[in-house]
C-alpha positions in Angstrom: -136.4 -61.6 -69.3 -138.6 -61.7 -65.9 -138.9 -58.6 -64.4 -137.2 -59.3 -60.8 -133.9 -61.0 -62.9 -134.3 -57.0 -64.9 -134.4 -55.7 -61.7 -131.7 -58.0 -60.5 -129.5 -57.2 -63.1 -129.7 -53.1 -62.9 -129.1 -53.3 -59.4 -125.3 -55.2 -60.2 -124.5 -52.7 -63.2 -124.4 -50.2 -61.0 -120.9 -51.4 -60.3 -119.6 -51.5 -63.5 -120.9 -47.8 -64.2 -119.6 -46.7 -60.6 -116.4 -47.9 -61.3 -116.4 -46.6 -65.1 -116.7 -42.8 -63.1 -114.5 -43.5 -60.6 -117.9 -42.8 -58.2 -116.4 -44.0 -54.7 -119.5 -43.1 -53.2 -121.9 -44.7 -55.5 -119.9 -47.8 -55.9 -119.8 -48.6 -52.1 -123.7 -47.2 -51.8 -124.8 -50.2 -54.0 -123.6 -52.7 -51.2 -125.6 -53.4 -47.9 -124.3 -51.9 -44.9 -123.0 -55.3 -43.7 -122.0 -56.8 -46.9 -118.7 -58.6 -48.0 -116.5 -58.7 -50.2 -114.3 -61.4 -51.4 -112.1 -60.9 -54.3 -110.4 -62.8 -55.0 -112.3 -65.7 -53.9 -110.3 -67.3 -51.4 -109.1 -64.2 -50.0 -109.8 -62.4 -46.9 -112.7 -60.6 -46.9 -113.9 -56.7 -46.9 -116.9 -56.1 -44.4 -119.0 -53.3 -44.6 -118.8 -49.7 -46.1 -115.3 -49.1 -44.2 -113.5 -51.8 -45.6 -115.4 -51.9 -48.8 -114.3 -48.3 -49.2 -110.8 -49.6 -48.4 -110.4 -51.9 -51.0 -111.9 -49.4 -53.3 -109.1 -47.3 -52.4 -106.6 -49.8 -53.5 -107.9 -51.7 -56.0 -110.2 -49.2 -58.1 -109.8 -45.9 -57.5 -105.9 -45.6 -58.9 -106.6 -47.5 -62.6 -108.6 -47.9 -65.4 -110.8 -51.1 -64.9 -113.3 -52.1 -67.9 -115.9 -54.9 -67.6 -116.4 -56.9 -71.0 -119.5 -59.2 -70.2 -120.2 -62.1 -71.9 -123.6 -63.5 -70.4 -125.6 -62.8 -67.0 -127.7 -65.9 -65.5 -130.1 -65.2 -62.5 -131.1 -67.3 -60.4 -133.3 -66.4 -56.8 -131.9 -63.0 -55.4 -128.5 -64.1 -57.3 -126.7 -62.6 -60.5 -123.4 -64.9 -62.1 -121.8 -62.4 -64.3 -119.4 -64.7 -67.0 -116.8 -62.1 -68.4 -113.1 -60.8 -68.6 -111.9 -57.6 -66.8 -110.0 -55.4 -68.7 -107.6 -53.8 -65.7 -105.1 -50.9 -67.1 -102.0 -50.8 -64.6 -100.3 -48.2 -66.5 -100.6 -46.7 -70.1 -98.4 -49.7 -71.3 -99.6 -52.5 -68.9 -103.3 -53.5 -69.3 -104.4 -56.8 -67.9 -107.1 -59.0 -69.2 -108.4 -61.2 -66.3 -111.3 -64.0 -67.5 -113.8 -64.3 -64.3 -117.1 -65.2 -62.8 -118.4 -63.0 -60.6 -121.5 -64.1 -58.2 -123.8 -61.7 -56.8 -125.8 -62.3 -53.9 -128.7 -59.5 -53.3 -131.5 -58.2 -51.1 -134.1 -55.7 -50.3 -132.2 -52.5 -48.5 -134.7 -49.6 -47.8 -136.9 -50.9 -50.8 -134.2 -51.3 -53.5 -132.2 -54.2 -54.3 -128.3 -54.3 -52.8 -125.6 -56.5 -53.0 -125.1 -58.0 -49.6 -122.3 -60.4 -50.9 -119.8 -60.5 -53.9 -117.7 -63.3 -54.6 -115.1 -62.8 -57.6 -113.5 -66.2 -58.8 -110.1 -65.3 -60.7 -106.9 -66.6 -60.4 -104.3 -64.4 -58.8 -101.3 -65.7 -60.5 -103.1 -64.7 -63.7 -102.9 -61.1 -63.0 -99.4 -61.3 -61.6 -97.3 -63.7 -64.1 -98.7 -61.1 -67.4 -97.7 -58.5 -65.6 -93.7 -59.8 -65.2 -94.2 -60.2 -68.7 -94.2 -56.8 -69.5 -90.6 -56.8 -68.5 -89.5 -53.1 -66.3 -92.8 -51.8 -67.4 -94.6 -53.8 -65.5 -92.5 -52.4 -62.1 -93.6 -49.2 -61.7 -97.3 -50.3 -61.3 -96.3 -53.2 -59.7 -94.6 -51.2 -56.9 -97.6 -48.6 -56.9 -99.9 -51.7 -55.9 -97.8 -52.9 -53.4 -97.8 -49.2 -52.0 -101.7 -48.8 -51.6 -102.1 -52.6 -50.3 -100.0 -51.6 -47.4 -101.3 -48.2 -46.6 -104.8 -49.2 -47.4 -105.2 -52.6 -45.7 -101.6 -52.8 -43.3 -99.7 -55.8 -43.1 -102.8 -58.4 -41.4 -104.8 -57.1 -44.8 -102.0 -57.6 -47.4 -101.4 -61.1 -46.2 -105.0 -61.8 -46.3 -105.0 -60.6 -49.8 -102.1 -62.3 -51.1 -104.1 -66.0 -49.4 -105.8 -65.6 -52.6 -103.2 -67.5 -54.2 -104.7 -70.7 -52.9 -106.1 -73.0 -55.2 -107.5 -76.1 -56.0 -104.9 -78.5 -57.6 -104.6 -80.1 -60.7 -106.1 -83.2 -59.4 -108.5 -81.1 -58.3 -109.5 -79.6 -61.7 -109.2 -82.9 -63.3 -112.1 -84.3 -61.1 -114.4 -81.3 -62.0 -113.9 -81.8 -65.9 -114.7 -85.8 -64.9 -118.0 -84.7 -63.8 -119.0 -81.7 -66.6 -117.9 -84.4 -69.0 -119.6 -87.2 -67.8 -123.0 -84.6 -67.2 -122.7 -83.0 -70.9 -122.5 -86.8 -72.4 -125.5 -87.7 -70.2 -123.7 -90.5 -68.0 -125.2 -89.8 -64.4 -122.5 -93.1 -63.2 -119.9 -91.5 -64.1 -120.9 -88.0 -62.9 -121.5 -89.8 -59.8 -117.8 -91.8 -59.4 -116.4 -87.7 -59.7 -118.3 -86.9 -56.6 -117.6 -87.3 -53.1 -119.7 -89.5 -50.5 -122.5 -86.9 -49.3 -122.3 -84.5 -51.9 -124.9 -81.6 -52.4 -126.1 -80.7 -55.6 -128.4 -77.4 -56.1 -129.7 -75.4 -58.2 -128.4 -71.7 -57.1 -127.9 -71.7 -53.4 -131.0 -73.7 -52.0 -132.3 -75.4 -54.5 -131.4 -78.8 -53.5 -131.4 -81.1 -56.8 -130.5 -84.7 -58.1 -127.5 -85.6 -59.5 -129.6 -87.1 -62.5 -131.3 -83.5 -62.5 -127.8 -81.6 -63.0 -126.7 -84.0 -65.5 -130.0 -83.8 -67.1 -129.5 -80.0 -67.4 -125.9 -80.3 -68.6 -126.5 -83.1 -71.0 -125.8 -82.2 -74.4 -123.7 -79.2 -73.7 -120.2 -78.3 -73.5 -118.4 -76.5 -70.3 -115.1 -74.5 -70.9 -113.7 -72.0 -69.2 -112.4 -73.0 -65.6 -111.1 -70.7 -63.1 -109.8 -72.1 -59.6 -109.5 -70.2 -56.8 -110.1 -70.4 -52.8 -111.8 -74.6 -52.4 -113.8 -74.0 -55.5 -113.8 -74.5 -59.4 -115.9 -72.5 -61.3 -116.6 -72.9 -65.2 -118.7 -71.7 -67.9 -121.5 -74.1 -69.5 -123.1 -73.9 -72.9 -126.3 -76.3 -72.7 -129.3 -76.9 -75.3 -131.4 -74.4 -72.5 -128.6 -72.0 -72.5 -125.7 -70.6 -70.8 -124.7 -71.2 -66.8 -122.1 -71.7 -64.4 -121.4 -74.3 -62.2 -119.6 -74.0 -59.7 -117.4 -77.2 -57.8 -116.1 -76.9 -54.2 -113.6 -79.1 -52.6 -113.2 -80.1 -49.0 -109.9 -80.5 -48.5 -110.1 -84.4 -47.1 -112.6 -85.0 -49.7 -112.1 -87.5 -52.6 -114.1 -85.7 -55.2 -116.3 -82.8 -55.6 -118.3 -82.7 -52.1 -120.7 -79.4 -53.5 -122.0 -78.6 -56.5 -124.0 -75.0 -57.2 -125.7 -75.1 -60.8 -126.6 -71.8 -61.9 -128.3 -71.9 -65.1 -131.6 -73.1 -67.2 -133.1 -76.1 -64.8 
């Protein structure tokens, strides 16, 4: 491993340790002063320490949340975390939520901070296994409700609940057109699932080819998709290794209209 994606990747597990502690401080110190916070993705968002400490307060602080990682892939200033959160609601309601989480870094007063965190789950998976637990699931249920309201009021509970919004089934069906078409090496048909004008990169700003991505991809598998917010995210396994692509849709877009690779080039 290169030693700035080492140094990268120290600076982001400081959030899974802060939160292991229950470290209110130290888990809204690792953020820049005007960072943001989006999660989920698609969702209104917490900016800077105030509101970061806010949600904090309402969705850390009262439960038990444990991060199970599967792989982390750098790219730039930029940590993709692959894994499923473990979130215990009660004694007898834990939730297990598969997600990517992006994190976008930079220097702060000569130490890395994360200036941006974007976490793609799907809201209705946290919700619908929790009705499955029947009345056990209520008390919890009712707690949450509690400290959306006195933490974030009624503008910031409505924002919250916006992260129901997702991408369609049509939607997901044009993503797995392209990842299919890319991991059997068929740039045509990778190109019929993408919009006129479409930008493919490599991370943020590396702008790249769409022969280049499906050059990257080819040979691989992709599973794992999460939609959430204008964007499908999902898990690559590739010849060079593992990434994450993620998909955005405009909304009067016939296809995929961006494309973010982030994995082996």
């Amino acid at each position: 491993m290169a030693a700035l994606d080492a140094e990268l990747i120290a600076a982001v597990e400081r959030s899974p340790t802060a939160t292991a502690a229950h470290d209110r401080s130290a888990w809204v110190e690792i953020f820049t002063i005007d960072a943001r916070v989006e999660d989920p993705y698609g969702s209104q968002p917490h900016v800077g320490h105030e509101e970061i400490g806010r949600f904090y307060d309402t969705f850390i602080a009262p439960r038990q949340i444990i991060f199970h990682r599967d792989v982390d892939v750098t790219v730039g200033a930029a940590v993709v975390r692959d894994l499923t959160l473990e979130i215990v609601m009660a004694p007898e309601v834990a939730l297990d939520v598969a997600m990517h989480l992006r994190y976008d870094l930079r220097r702060s007063n000569g130490d890395w901070a994360i200036e941006r965190l974007r976490a793609y789950w799907e809201l209705p998976t946290m919700v619908f296994p929790m009705l499955r637990h029947g009345v056990k699931s209520l008390p919890p249920s009712l707690r949450l409700l509690r400290e959306l309201l006195r933490n974030q009021g009624l503008g910031g509970s409505a924002g919250y609940l916006a992260g129901f919004r997702r991408p369609g089934r049509r939607v997901r069906r044009c993503v797995a057109m392209l990842l299919d078409a890319a991991a059997a090496g068929d740039e045509l048909a990778a190109r019929r699932a993408l919009c006129d004008g479409a930008v493919v990169s490599l991370g943020e700003d590396t702008s790249i080819a769409v022969g280049q991505f499906v050059d990257s991809v080819r040979g691989g598998r992709w599973f794992k998709m999460i939609a959430t917010g204008d964007t499908v995210s999902v898990s690559v396994e590739t010849p060079a290794g593992r990434g994450v692509v993620f998909c955005e849709i405009r909304s009067a877009a016939v296809g995929v209209s961006r494309v973010r690779y982030f994995g082996a080039g």
